[in-house]
C-alpha positions as CSV (number, residue, x, y, z in Angstrom):
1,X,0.0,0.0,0.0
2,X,1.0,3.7,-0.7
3,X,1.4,5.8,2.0
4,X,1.9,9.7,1.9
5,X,5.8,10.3,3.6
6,X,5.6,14.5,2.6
7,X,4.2,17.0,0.9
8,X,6.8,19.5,-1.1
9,X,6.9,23.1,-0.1
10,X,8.9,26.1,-1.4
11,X,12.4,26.2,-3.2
12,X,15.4,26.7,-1.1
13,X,18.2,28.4,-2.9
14,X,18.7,28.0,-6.3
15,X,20.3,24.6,-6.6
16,X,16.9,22.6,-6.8
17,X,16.4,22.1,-3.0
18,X,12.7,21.8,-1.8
19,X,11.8,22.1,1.6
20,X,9.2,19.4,2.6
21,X,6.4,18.9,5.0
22,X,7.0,15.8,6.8
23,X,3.8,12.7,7.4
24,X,6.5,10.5,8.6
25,X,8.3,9.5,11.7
26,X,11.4,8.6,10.4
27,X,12.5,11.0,7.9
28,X,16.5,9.9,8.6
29,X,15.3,6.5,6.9
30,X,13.1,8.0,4.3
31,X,15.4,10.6,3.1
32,X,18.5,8.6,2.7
33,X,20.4,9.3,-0.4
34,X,18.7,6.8,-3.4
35,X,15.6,6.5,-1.8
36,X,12.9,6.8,-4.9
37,X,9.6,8.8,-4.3
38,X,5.9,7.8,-6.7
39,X,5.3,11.8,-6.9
40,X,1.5,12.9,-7.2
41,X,0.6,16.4,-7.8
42,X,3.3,17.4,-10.6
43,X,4.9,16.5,-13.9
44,X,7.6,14.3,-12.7
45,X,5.9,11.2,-11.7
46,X,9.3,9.6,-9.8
47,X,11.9,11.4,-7.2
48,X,15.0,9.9,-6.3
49,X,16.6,11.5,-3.0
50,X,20.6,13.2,-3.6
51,X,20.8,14.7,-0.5
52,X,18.4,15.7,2.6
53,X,19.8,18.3,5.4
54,X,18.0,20.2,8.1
55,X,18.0,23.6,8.4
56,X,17.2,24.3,11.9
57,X,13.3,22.4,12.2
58,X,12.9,22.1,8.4
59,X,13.9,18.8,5.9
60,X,15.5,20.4,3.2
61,X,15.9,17.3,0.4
62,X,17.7,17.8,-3.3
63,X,16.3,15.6,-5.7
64,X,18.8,13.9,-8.9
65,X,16.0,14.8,-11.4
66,X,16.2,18.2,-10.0
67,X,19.0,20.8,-11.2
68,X,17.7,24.2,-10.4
69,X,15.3,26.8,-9.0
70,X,12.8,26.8,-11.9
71,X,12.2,23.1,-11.8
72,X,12.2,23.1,-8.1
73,X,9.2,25.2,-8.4
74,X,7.1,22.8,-10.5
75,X,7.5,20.6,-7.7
76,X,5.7,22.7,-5.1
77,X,2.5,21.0,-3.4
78,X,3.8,17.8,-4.7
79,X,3.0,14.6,-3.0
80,X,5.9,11.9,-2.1
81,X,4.8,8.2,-1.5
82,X,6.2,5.1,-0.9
83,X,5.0,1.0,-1.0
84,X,4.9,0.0,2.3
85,X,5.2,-3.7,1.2
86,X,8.6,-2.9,0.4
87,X,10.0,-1.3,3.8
88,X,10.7,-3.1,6.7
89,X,9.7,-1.6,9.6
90,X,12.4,-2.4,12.9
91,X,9.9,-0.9,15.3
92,X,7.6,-4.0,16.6
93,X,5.8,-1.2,18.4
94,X,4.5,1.3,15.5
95,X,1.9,1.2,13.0
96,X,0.7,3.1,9.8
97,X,-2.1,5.3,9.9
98,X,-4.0,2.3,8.0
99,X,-3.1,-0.2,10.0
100,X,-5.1,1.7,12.8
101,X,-8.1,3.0,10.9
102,X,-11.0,1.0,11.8
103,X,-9.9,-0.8,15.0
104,X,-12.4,-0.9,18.0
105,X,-11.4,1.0,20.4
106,X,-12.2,-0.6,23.9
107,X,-12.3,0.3,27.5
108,X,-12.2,-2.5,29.7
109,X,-12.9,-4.7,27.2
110,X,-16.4,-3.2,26.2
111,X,-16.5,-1.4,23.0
112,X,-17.0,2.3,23.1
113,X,-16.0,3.8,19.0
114,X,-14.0,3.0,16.4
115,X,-10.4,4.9,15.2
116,X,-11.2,6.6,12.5
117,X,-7.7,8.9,12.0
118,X,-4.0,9.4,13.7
119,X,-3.0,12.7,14.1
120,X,0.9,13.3,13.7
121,X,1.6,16.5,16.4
122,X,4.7,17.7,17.7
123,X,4.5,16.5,21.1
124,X,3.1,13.0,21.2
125,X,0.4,11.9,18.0
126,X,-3.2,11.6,18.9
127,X,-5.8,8.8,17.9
128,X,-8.8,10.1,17.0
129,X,-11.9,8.4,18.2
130,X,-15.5,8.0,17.0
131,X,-17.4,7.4,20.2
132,X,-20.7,6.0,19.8
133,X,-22.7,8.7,20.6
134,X,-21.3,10.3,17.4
135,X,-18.4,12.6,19.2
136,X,-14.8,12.1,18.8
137,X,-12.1,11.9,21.3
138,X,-8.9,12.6,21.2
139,X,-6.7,9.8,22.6
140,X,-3.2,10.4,23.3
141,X,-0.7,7.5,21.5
142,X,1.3,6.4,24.3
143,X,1.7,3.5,26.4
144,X,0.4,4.4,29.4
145,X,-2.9,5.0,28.3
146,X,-3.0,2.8,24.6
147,X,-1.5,-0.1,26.3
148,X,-2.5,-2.7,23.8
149,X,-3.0,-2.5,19.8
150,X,-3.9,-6.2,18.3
151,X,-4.2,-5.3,14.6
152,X,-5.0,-9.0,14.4
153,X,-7.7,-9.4,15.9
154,X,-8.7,-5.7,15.2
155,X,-9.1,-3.6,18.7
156,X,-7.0,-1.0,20.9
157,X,-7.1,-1.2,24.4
158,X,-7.5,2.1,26.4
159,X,-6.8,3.1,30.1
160,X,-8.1,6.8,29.9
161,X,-7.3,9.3,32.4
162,X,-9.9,10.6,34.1
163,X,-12.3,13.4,32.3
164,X,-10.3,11.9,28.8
165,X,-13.7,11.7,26.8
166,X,-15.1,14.8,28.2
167,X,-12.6,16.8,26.7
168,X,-12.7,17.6,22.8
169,X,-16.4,17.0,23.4
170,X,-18.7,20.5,21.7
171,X,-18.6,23.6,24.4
172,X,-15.0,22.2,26.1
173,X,-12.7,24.3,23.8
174,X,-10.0,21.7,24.0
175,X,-9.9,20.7,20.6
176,X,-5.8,20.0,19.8
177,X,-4.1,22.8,17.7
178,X,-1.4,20.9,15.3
179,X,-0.6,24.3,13.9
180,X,-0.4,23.3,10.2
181,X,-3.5,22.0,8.9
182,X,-1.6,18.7,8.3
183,X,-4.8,16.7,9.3
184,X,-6.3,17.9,6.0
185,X,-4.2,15.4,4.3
186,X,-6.6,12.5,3.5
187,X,-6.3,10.7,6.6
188,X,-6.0,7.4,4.6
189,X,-2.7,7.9,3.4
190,X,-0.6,9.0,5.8
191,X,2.4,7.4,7.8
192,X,3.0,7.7,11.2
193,X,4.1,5.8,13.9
194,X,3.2,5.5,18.2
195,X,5.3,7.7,20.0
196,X,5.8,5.9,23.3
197,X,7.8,7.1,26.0
């Protein structure tokens, strides 16, 4: 399966750099030189990494199709995938968005919603839940509180804190605030893995 990795932003300099917005937890891997890109959203249908650096926060990446400035620009809003069924994945204990989407999500072994999306933030990703009363909850992905995830037999456990559900409900005005509106990226696509601490 595809899965969206980044989404190309604006030139940097005038050697063909982009700079990229990141759907990915481990851009080291991704973004190691001859690592190939399936491109949607511009003429070049194939990128092939030549170099990646950051420049303070940002991935800056150089592409070998890419030789200067004005073709850098064609690539902005770009899309960058990969086949998952090609990348191994070290990590026993992280997931793709997809692999999530869908599970049961369970307190105490009764059923209260369903995952419907995981949201990548800055601090710790979130899981968002459709309760069955129609809300959703935000749940954060750690281990304290997302002790189990049995993609197998298709459920995640949660331990929630006290007042978890409450929040994010309407009225409580504790809807999370990623900053960049990177949740608008079909939710479908996007990699990510549990950030446990």
């Amino acid at each position: 399966m595809d899965v969206l990795v980044a989404r190309i932003g604006k030139p940097h300099g005038i050697k063909g750099e982009v700079t990229v917005q990141l759907f990915t937890d481990a851009p080291e891997d991704r973004f190691d030189a001859g690592e190939t890109f399936r491109v949607e959203g511009a003429a070049a249908t194939e990128l092939t990494v030549a170099k990646a650096r950051w420049n303070k926060d940002i991935l800056i990446v150089g592409f070998e199709q890419i030789a200067d400035r004005n073709q850098a620009e064609t690539l902005r809003g770009a899309q960058l995938f990969i086949d998952t069924a090609g990348v191994q994945d070290d990590d026993e204990d992280a997931w793709y968005e997809h692999e999530l989407v869908g599970l049961d999500a369970r307190v105490d072994g009764a059923s209260i919603g369903k995952v419907t999306a995981l949201r990548t933030m800055a601090v710790q990703d979130l899981l968002v839940v459709e309760l069955a009363d129609g809300h959703e909850a935000f749940i954060p992905f750690v281990g304290s509180i997302v002790p189990e995830v049995n993609t197998e037999q298709g459920f995640i456990e949660i331990v929630p804190p006290e007042g978890l559900f409450e929040l994010n409900t309407p009225g409580s005005n504790q809807a999370p605030d990623d900053g960049d509106d990177a949740a608008g990226v079909d939710a479908a696509g996007s990699e990510a893995g549990e950030a446990r601490g």
